[in-house]
C-alpha positions in Angstrom: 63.0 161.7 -89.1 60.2 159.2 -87.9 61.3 156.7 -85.7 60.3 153.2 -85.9 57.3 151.6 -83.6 58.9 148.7 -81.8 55.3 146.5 -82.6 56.2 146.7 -86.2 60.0 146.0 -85.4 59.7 143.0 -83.4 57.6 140.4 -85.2 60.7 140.8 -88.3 62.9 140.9 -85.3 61.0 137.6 -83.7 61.5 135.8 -87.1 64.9 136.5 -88.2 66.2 135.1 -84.6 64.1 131.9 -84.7 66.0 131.7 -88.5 69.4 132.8 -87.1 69.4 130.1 -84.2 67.9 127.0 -86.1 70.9 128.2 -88.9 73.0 127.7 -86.1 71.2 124.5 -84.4 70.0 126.0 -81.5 66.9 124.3 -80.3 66.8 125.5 -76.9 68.6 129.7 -75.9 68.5 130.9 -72.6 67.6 134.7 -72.8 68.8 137.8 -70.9 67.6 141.1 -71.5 70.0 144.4 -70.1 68.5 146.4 -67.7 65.8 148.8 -68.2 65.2 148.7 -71.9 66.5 145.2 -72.9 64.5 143.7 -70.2 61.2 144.9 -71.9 62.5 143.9 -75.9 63.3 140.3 -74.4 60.4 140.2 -72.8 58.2 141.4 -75.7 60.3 139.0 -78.1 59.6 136.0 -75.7 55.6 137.0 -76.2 56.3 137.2 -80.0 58.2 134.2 -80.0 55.2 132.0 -77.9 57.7 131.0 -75.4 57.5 131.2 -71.6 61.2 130.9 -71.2 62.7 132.3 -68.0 64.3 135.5 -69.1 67.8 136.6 -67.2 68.6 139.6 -66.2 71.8 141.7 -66.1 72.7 145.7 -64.9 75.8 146.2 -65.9 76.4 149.3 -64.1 79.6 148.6 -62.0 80.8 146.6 -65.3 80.6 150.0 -67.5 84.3 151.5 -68.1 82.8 155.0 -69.0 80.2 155.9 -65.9 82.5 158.3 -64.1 83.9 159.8 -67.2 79.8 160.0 -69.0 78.5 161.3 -65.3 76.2 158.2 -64.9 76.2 157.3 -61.6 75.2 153.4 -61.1 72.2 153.0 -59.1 72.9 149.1 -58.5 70.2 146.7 -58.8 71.2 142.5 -58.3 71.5 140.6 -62.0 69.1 137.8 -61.8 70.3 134.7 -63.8 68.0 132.3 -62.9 70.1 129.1 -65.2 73.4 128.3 -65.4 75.4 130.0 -68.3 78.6 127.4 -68.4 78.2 125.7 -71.7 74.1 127.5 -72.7 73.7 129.3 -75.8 72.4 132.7 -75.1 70.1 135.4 -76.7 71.7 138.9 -74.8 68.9 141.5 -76.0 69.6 145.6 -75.7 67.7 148.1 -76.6 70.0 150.6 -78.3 72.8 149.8 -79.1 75.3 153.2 -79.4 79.2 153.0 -78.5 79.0 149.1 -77.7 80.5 149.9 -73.9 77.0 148.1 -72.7 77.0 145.1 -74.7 81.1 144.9 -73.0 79.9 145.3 -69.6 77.4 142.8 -70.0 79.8 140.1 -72.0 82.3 140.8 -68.9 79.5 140.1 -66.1 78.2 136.7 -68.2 81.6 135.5 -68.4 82.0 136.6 -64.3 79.1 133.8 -63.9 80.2 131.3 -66.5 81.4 130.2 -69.9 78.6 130.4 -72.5 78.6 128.0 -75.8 77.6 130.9 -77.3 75.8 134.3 -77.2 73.5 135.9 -79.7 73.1 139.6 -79.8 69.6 141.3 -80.5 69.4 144.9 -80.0 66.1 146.9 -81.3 68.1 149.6 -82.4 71.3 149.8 -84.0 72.3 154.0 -83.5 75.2 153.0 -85.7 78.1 155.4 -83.6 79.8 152.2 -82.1 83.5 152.6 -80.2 84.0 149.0 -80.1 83.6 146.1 -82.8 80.3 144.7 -81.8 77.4 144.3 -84.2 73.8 143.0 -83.3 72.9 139.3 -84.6 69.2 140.4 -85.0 69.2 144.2 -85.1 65.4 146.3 -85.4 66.8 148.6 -87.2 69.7 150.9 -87.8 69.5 154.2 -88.0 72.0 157.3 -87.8 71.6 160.6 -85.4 72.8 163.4 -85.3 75.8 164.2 -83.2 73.3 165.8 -80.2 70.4 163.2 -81.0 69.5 160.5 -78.8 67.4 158.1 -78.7 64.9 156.7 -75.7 63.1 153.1 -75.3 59.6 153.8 -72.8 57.7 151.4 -71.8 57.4 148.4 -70.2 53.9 148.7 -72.2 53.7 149.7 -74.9 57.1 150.3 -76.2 58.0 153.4 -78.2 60.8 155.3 -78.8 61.8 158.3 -77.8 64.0 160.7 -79.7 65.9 163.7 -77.5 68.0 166.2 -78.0 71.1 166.6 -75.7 71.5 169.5 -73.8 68.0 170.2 -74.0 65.7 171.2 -71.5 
């Protein structure tokens, strides 16, 4: 299996959330991208969007409910929302999205800072393997792995994904 480039990905990506939010009457999304990987699809969605919107950003590490149990050990690094989120509607962009345990960490830590109007979810890649009932707004594409497969976002530029195997060397 070929995975996707994220250059062909995001102008469709770009255009579908410009559609989704005027469907919705939003004129005006704040945007936060997840740290590592969503940082750099916000970031590149912002560019293909033309806007020089102040991007947010979140790590969610201490908000994960699985880094003990997965053997991920948070290396902390400060959120950075530069706006208020009471009452904004916000654009939350991933990378991968997998179980859905990140997406929940970073819903938790947005509502730690405020009550949003409302939050849009844009991930570039949908692995579809989730644990918990969240689905991308705007989604890349989906695609299915096998059970040892994973998949890798490098960049910040350019972006390409990375397919690995786990357990391997």
């Amino acid at each position: 299996m070929t995975l996707p480039s994220p250059a062909e990905l995001l102008p469709r990506m770009a255009t579908e959330l410009r559609n989704h939010l005027a469907s919705r009457g939003i004129d005006s999304p704040r945007f936060v991208g997840i740290h590592t990987g969503g940082i750099w699809v916000a970031q590149a969605l912002l560019k293909e969007l033309h806007s020089e919107e102040i991007l947010g950003i979140l790590d969610v590490s201490f908000y994960r409910d699985d880094f003990t149990r997965s053997g991920l050990h948070p290396q902390v690094r400060p959120s950075e929302l530069p706006f208020e989120i009471d009452g904004q509607h916000l654009v939350l962009v991933d990378d991968v999205l997998m179980s859905g345990r990140t997406i929940r960490a970073a819903l938790n830590e947005l509502f730690d800072y405020g009550r949003p109007a409302s939050v849009t979810l844009v991930c570039l890649l949908d692995l579809n393997a989730r644990e918990l009932p969240i689905r991308p707004d705007v989604v890349g594409q989906t695609l299915s792995l096998a059970p040892n497969e994973r998949v890798k976002l490098r960049g910040p530029a350019p972006l390409a994904l990375e397919r690995t195997l786990i357990g391997a060397l």
